[in-house]
SEVOTOR-554964 format. One line per field, with one value per residue (C-alpha): residue number from 1; x, y, z. Coordinates in Angstrom, 3 decimals. Example, Ala and Ser with C-alpha at 12.3 -4.5 7.8 and 13.67 -1.06 7.14 Angstrom:
2
kemar <- 1/2
X <- 12.300/13.670
Y <- -4.500/-1.060
Z <- 7.800/7.140
END
This chain:
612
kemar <- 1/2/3/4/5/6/7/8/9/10/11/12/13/14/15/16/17/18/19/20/21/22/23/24/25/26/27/28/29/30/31/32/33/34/35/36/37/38/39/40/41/42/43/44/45/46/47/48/49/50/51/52/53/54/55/56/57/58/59/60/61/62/63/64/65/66/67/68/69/70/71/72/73/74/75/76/77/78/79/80/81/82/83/84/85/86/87/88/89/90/91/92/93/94/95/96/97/98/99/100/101/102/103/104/105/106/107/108/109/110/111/112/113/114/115/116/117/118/119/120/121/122/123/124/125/126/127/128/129/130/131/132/133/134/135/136/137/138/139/140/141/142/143/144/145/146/147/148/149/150/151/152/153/154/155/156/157/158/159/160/161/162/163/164/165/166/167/168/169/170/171/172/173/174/175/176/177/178/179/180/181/182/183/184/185/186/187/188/189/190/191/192/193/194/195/196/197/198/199/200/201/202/203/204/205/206/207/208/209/210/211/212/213/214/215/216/217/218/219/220/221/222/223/224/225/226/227/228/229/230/231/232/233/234/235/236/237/238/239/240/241/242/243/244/245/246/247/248/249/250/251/252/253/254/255/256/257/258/259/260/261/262/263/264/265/266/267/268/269/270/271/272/273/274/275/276/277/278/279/280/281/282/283/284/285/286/287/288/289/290/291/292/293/294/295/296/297/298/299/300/301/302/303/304/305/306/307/308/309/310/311/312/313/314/315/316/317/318/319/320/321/322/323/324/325/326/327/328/329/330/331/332/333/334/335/336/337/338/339/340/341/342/343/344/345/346/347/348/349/350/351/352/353/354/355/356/357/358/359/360/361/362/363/364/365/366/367/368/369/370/371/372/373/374/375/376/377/378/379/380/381/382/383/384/385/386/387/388/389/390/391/392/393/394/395/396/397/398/399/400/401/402/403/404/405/406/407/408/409/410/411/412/413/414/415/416/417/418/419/420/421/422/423/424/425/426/427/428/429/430/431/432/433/434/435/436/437/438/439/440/441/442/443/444/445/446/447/448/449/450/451/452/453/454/455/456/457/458/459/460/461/462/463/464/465/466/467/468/469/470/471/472/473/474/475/476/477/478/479/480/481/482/483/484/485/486/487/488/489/490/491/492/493/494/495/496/497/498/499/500/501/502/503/504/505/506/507/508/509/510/511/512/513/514/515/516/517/518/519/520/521/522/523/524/525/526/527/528/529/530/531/532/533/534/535/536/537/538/539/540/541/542/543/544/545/546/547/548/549/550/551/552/553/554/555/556/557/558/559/560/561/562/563/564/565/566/567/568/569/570/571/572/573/574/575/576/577/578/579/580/581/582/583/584/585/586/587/588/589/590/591/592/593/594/595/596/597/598/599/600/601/602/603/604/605/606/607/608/609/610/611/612
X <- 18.071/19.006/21.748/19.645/16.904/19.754/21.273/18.196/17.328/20.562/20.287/16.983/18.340/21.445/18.831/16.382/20.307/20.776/17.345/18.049/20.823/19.787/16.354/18.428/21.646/19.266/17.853/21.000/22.615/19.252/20.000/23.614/22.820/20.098/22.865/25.054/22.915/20.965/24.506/25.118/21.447/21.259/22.678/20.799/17.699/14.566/14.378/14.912/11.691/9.457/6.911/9.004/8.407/4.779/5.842/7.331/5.424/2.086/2.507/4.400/1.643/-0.777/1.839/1.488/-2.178/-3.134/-6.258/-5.776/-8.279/-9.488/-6.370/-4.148/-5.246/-4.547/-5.733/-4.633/-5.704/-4.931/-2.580/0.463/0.395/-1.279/1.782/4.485/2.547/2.845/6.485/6.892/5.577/7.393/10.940/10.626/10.227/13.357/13.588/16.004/13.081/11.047/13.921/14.381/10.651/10.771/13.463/11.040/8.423/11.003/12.089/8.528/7.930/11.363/9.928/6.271/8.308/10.500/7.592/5.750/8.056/9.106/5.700/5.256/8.574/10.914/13.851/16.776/13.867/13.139/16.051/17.364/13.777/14.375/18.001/16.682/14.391/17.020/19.905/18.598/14.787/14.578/16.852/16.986/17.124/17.146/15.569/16.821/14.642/15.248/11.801/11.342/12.868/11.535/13.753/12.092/9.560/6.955/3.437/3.714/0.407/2.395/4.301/2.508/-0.408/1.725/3.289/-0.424/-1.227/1.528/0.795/-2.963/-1.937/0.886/-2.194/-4.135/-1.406/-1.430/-5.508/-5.104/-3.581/-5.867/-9.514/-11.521/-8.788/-7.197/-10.385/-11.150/-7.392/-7.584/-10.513/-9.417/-6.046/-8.270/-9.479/-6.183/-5.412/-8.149/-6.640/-3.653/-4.013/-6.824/-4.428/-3.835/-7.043/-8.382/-5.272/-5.790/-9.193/-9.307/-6.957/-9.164/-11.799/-10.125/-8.058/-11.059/-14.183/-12.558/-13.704/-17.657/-17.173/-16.361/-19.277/-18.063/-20.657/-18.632/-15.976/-18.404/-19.915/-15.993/-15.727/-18.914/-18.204/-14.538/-16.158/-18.136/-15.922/-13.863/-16.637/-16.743/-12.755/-13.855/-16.467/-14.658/-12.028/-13.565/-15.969/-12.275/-10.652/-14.207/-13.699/-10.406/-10.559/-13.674/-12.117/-8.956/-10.896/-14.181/-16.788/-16.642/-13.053/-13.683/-15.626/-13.719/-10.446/-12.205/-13.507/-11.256/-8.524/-12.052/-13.119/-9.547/-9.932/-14.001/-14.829/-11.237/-9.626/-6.173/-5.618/-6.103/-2.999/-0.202/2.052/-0.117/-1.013/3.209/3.179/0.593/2.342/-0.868/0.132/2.506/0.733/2.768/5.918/4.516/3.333/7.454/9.023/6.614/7.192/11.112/10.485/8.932/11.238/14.315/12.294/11.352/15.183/16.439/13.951/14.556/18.432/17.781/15.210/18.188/20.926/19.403/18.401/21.638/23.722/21.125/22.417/25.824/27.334/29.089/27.257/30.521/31.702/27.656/29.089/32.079/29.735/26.870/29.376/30.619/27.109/26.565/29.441/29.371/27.552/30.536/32.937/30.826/28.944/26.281/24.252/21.894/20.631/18.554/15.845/14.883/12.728/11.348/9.766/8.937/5.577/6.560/4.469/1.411/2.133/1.934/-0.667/-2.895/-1.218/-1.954/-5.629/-6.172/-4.869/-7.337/-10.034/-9.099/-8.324/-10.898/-12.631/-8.718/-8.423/-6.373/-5.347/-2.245/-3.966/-6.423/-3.105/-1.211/-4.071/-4.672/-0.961/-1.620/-4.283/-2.831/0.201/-1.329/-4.134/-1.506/0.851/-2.378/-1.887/1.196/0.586/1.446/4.527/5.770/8.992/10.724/11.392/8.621/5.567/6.761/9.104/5.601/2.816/5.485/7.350/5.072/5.001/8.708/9.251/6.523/8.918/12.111/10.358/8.687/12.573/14.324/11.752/8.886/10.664/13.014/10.858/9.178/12.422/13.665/10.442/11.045/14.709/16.928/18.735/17.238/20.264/21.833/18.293/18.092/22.067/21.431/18.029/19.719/22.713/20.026/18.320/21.736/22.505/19.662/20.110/23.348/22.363/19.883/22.366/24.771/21.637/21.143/25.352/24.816/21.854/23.418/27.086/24.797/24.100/26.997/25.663/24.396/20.907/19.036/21.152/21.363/18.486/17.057/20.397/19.662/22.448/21.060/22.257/22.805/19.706/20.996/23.279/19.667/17.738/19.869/19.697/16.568/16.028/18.205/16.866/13.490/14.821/16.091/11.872/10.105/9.094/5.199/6.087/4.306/5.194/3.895/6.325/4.973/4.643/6.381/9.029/6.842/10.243/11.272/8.644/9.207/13.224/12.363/9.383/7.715/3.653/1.865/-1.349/-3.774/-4.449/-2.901/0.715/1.554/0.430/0.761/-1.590/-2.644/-3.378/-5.144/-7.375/-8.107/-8.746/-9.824/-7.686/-10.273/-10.962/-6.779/-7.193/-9.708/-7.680/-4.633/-7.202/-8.625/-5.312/-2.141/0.958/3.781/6.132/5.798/8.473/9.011/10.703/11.374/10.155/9.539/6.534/6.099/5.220/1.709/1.114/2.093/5.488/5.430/3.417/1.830/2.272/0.414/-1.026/-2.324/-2.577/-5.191/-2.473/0.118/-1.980/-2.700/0.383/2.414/-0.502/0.118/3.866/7.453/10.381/12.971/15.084/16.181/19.322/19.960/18.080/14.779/11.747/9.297/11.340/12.413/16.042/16.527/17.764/17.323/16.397/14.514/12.848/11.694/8.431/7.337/3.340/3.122/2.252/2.984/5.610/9.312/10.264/12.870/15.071/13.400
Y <- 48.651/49.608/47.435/44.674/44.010/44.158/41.274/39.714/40.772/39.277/36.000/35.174/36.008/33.603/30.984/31.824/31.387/28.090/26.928/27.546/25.848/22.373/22.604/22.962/20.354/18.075/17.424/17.569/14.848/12.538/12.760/11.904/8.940/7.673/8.374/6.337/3.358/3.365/3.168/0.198/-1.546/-0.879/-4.345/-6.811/-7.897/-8.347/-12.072/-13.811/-15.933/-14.763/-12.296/-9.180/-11.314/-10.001/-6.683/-6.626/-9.215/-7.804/-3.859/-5.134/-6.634/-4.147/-2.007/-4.306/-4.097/-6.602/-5.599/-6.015/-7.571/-9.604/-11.013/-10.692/-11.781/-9.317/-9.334/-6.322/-2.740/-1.433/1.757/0.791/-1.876/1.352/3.592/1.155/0.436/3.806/4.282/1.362/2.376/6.028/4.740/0.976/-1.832/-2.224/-3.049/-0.196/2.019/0.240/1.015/4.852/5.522/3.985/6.601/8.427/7.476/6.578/10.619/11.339/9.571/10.475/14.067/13.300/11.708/14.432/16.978/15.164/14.620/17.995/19.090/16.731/15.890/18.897/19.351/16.418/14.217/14.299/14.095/10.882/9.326/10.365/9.409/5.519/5.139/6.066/4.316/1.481/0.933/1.541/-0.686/-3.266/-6.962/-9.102/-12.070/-14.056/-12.600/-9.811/-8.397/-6.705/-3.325/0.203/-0.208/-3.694/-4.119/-7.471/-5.520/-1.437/-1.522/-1.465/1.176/3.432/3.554/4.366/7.746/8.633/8.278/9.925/12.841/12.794/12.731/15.577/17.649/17.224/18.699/21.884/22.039/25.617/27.104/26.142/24.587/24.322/22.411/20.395/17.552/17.568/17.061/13.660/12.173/11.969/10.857/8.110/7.285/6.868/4.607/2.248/1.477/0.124/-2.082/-2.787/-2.681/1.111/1.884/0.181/2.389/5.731/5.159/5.446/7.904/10.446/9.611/10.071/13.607/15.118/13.599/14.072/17.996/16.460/15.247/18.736/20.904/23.907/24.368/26.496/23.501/20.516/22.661/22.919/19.734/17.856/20.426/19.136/15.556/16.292/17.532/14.900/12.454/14.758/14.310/10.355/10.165/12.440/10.862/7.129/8.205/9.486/5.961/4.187/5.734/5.021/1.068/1.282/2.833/0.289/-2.476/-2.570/-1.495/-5.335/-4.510/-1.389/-3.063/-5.939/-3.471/-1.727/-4.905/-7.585/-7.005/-7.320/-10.318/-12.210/-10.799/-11.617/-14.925/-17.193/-18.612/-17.478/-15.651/-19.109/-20.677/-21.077/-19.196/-15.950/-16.874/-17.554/-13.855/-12.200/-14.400/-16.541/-19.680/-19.940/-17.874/-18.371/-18.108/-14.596/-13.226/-14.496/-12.140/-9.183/-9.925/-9.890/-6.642/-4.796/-5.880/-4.394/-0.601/-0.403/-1.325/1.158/3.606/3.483/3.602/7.062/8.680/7.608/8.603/12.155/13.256/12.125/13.786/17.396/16.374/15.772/16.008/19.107/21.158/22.371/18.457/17.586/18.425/16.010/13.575/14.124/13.245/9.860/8.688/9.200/7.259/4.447/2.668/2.789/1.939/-1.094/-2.133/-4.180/-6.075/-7.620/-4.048/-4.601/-6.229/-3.641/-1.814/-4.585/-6.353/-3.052/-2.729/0.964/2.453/0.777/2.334/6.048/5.161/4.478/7.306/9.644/8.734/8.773/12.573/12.982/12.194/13.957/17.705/16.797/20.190/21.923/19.604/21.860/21.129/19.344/17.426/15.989/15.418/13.958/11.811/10.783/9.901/7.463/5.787/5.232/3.501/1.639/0.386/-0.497/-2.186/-4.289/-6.994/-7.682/-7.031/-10.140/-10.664/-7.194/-7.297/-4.519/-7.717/-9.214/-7.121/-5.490/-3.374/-1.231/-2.410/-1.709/1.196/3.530/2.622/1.781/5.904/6.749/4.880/6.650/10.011/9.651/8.578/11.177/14.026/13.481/11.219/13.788/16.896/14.785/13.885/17.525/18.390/15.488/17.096/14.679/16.385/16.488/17.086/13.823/12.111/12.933/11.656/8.618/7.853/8.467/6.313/3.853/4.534/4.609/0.656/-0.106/0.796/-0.786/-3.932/-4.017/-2.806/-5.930/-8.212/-6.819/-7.081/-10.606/-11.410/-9.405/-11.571/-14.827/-12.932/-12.957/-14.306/-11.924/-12.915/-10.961/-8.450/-4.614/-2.904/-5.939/-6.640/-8.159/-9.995/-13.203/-16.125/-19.745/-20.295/-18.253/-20.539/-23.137/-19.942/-18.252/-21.900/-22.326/-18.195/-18.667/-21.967/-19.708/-17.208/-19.525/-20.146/-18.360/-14.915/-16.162/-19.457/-18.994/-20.368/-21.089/-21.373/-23.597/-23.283/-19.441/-18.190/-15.389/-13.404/-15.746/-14.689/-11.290/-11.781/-14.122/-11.792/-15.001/-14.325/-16.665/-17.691/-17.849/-15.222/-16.552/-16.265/-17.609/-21.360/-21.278/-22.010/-18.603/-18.421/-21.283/-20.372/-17.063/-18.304/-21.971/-25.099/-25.900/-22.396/-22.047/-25.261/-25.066/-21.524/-24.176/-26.714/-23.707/-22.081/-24.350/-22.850/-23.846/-25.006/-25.170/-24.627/-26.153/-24.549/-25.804/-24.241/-25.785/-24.355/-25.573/-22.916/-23.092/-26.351/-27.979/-28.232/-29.394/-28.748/-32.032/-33.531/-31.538/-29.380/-28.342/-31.735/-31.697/-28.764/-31.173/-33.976/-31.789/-30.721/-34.640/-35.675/-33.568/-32.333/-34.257/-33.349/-31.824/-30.305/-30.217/-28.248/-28.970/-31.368/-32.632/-30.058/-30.914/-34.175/-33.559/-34.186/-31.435/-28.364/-26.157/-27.052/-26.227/-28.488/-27.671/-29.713/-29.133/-29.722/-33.394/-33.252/-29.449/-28.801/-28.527/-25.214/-24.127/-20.861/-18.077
Z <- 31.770/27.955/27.902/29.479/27.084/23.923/25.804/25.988/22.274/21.163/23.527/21.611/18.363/18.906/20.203/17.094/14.672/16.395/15.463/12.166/11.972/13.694/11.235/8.472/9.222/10.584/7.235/5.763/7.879/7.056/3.766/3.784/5.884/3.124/0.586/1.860/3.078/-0.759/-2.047/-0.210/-0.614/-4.551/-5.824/-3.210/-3.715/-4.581/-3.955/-7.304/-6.755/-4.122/-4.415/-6.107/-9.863/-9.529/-8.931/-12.600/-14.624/-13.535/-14.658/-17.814/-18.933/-18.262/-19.767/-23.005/-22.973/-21.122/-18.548/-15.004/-13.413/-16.490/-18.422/-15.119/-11.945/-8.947/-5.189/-4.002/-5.456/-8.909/-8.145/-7.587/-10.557/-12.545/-11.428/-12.108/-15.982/-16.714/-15.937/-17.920/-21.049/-20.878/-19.943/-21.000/-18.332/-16.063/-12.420/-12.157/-13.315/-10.202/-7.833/-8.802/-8.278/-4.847/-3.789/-4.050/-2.541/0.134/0.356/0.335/3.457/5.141/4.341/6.143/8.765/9.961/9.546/11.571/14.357/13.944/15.225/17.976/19.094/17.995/16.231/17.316/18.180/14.120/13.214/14.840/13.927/10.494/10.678/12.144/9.454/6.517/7.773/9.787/8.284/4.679/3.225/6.343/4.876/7.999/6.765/4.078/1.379/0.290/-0.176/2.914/2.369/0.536/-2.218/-3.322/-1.187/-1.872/-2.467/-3.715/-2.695/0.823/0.255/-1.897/0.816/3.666/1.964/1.163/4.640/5.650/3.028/4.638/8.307/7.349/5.611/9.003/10.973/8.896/9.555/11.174/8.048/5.432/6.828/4.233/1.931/4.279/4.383/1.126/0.326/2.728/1.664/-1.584/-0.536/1.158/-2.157/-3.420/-0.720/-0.972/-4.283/-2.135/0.782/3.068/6.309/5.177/4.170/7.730/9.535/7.787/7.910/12.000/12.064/10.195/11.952/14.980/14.097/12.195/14.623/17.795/18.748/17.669/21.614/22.681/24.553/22.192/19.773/17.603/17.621/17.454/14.128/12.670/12.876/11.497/7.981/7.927/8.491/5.326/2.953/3.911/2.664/-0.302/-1.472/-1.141/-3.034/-6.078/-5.577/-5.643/-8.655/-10.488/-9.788/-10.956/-14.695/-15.008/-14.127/-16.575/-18.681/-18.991/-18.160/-18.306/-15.709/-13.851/-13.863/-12.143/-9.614/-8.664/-8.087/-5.196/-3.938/-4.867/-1.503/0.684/-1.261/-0.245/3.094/4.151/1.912/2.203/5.325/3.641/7.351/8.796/7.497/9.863/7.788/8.695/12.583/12.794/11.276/13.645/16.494/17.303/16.178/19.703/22.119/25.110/22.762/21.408/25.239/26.432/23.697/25.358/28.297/27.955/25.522/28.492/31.250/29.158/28.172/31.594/32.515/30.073/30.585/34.648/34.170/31.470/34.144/37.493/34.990/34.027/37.398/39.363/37.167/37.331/41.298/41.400/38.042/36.674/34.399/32.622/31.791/30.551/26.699/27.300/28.720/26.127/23.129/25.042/25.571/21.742/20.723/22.924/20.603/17.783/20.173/21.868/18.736/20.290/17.732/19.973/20.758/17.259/19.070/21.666/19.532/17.522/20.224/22.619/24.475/25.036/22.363/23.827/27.006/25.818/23.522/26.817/28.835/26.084/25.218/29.432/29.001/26.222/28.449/31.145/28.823/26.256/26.398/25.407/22.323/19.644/15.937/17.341/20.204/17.050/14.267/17.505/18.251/14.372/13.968/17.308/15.959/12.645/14.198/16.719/14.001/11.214/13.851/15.166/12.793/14.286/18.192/19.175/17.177/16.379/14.714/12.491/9.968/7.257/7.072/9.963/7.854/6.918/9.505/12.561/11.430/12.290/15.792/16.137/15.048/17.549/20.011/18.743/18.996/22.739/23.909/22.365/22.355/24.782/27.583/28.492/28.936/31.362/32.862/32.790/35.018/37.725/38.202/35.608/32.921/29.554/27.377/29.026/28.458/25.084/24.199/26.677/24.291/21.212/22.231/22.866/19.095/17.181/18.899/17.995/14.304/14.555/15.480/12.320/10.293/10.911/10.469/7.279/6.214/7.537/5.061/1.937/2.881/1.429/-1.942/-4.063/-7.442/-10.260/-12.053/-14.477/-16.942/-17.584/-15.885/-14.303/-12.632/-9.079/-6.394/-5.970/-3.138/-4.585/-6.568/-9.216/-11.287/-11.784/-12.267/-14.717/-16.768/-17.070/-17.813/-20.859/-21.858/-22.167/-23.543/-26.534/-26.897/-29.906/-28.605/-28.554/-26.255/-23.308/-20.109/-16.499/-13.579/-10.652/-7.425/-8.014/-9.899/-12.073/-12.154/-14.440/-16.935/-16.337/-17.001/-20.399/-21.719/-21.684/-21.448/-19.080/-20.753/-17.794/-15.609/-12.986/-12.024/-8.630/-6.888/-3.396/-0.664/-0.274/-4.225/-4.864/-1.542/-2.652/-6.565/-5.829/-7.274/-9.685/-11.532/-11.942/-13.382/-15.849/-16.870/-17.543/-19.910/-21.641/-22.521/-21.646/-21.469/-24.473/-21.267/-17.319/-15.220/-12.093/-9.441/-6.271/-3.270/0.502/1.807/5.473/7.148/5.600/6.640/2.852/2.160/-1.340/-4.493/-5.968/-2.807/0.149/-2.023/-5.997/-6.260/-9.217/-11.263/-10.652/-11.983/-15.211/-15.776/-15.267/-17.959/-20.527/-20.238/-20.758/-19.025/-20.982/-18.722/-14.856/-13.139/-9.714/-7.701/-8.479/-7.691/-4.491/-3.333/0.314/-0.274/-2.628/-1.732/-5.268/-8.383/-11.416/-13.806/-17.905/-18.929/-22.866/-23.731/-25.335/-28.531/-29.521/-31.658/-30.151/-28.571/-31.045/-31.464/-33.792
END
């Protein structure tokens, strides 16, 4: 009997050793895959004229004094420009200085990520979540911009509010260890994130009210009273925590500064049709309805084939295989994937109704044991509703690529960790095997990352020109030889030239430390809906720049394809009255024959742009 229960000691000991070890290798392997796949993503990208220029030009010149807001136009909130500002005026302004802060904020949410699953999912489900988002999400570039990634993402604002919800919805799941702190802690973390994004805020938003209002429903009174006191001193952390971000925007800016940053992304999103254009329905998949529903329907018919042939595999082999060959078998079923390399595999997850599945399975079971809801039921719950809510925007065309990289990650890892964590402990209790489920779901995960991964080799292949020098070093595709003319032919301009670059091509400002004038630095559709064609154009009569820039730039998917033509008519009549051409590389900007080029226009009758 003696020797009996030291066995048994011993046996849980070993088990409790092996523990260890997978929580701490686990980790260790994440991190060596991120290593390696930031090693490879460090040179490409951000696009050289979409979107990432506003990313630098804006928190330069609010590093330079310049008031956000006021002097710089800005439709999102103020922290991330605020953060990037600051790093700028302690280290200098660089994009490399941009790229080493998000690493980490991209190791933050790695971090939040594995916890997470950790808690819900256990040990190898977080770790090949983890290990999906490192090496097959966070430095993915599957279109042909290069703007959709964590390294250079298009909007911080983005990025920066995900990790805070992440840090919030991490916070919640430690609830039973520290009460009182824990809501305070994520309301003001809610704060912070209103400063970002409103799909965050909306998404982080429902999941607190969710995690934190869900045992009100309970008949436990003692529960029910828990609950409404977390509720308020959640409220509390907001409202410090909004009243903190209020003083500092008045105090850099002024108090109408202060109020337009907490308003200004709900101005853009209640008073303009900018979601109207097709370029946005395309994104959200409503502007082909029957295309959008086909992709789903194809999605679905493939997880419920894969998920079928896991279940059938699992339990026939718990039948009839041989328990001593399952290792053997377990380590072929994880590298099938090397030794098949299947790229098409990449769109399994990206277009998977699975997640909406549990989502409805799980809030049934909510119903059904609502009187048992724990501290893990509510964080479970939260992190649900935060995925589902941030993925919404997308439902109909949910796709790891464009803003999909943020608003459908979530869900995708919610995916990753049901297959490889929750799917087979259901298996395991219908008679299947769950090691085999769990290698047969990770086989499934790691083809899947694959299959992005030679997307993304595929997009990078195209970018083999350098633009920009030193610490603003980027890998550019073809543009780069016009844009690197006409950046040194500004750069050649007295250091107090200014300069406007239409439709877009701010980077170029950013690269030249060229100022524009007016407060506003972009002129596409969505721009000139949000700030009205006729304001940005009395800016341009009340302060016109030394030199415009024209850049060319197709934009048919909103409907307009070229500047001066289908749209900004009255800028381009402003500008063609009052400016000479001077120079052009490449083709001829906004004719339909042209594939690149970039045209120089100098202010009639100002002096000649000459070198200091």
């Amino acid at each position: 009997m003696e020797r009996a229960l030291i066995d048994q000691l011993s046996s849980n000991g070993s088990q409790a050793a092996r523990r260890r070890d997978v929580s701490r290798a686990g980790p260790i392997l994440v991190a060596l895959v991120g290593v390696v796949a930031l090693a490879q993503a460090w040179v490409f990208g951000p696009d050289l004229q979409v979107d990432f220029g506003r990313e630098l030009y804006l928190p330069w010149r609010v590093a330079q004094g310049d008031r956000l807001y006021v002097d710089v136009a800005h439709w999102s909130g103020p922290l991330s420009v605020a953060w990037h500002a600051l790093l700028f005026t302690i280290f200098g302004e660089s994009l490399a200085i941009v790229k080493l802060s998000n690493v980490a904020v991209l190791m933050a949410i790695s971090f939040f990520v594995h916890a997470l699953a950790v808690r819900f999912a256990g040990e190898i489900a977080a770790v090949v979540t983890t290990g999906f988002f490192v090496g097959a999400l966070a430095f993915a570039q599957l279109l042909p911009l290069a703007n959709y990634d964590y390294l250079t993402p298009y909007a911080h604002e983005l990025t920066h509010g995900l990790v805070l919800a992440l840090a919030g919805l991490h916070a919640m799941a430690c609830l039973d260890r520290d009460r009182p702190r824990v809501p305070f802690v994520c309301g003001l973390l809610l704060a912070a994130v209103a400063a970002t994004k409103v799909e965050v805020v909306v998404a982080y938003s429902a999941a607190l009210v969710f995690g934190f209002g869900l045992p009100c429903l309970t008949d436990c009174a003692a529960r029910r009273g828990k609950a409404l006191a977390d509720l308020g001193r959640l409220a509390a952390g907001l409202v410090l925590g909004l009243l903190l971000g209020t003083v500092l925007l008045a105090w850099h800016a002024g108090a109408g500064a202060a109020l337009i940053g907490w308003t200004e992304p709900w101005r853009v999103l209640m008073t303009t049709d900018v979601s109207a254009l097709p370029f946005y329905r395309y994104v959200m998949g409503t502007l082909d309805l029957t295309a959008s529903l086909s992709r789903i329907l194809r999605g679905g018919l493939f997880d419920l084939v894969a998920l079928g042939g896991i279940a059938g595999l699992a339990v026939g082999w718990r039948r009839f295989g041989s328990e001593r060959a399952t290792p053997a078998v377990v380590v072929c079923v994880v590298l099938l994937p090397f030794l098949l390399q299947p790229p098409w595999m990449a769109v399994a997850l990206a277009i998977s109704p699975i997640f909406v599945i549990v989502a409805l399975l799980f809030g049934a079971s909510l119903v059904r044991d609502l009187q048992r809801i724990g501290v893990d039921h509510a964080a479970r719950t939260a992190v649900l509703v935060f995925a589902l809510v941030l993925a919404a925007k997308m439902a109909l065309r949910a796709q790891l690529s464009h803003y999909g990289f943020v608003l459908y990650m979530p869900a995708a890892l919610v995916c990753v960790a049901c297959l490889v964590g929750l799917f087979p402990w259901q298996v395991e209790k219908r008679g299947g095997s769950r090691v085999l489920a769990v290698a047969l779901g990770s086989s499934l995960v790691i083809a899947a990352g694959m299959g992005l991964q030679a997307k993304t080799t595929t997009q990078r292949e195209a970018r083999n020109a350098e633009f920009g020098e030193a610490g603003d070093a980027m890998r550019a595709d073809a543009r780069a030889r016009e844009m690197s003319q006409a950046l040194a032919y500004l750069e050649a301009l007295p250091r107090d030239a200014t300069v406007a670059v239409l439709p877009e091509g701010i980077m170029l400002n950013y690269l030249a430390r060229r100022v524009n004038p007016t407060p506003y630095i972009n002129f596409m559709p969505p721009e000139l809906e949000m700030y009205g064609e006729a304001t940005i154009v009395d800016a341009f009569r009340a302060s016109p720049p030394d030199v415009v820039v024209y850049v060319h730039k197709r934009a048919g998917l909103y409907g307009t394809p070229f500047f001066g033509r289908d749209y900004g008519r009255s800028l381009y009549g402003f500008v063609q009255a009052n400016y000479r051409p001077a120079e052009t590389w490449g083709g001829a900007p906004f004719d339909p024959g042209t594939r690149f080029g970039v045209r120089v226009l100098e202010r009639v009758g100002a002096a000649p742009p000459s070198v200091p």
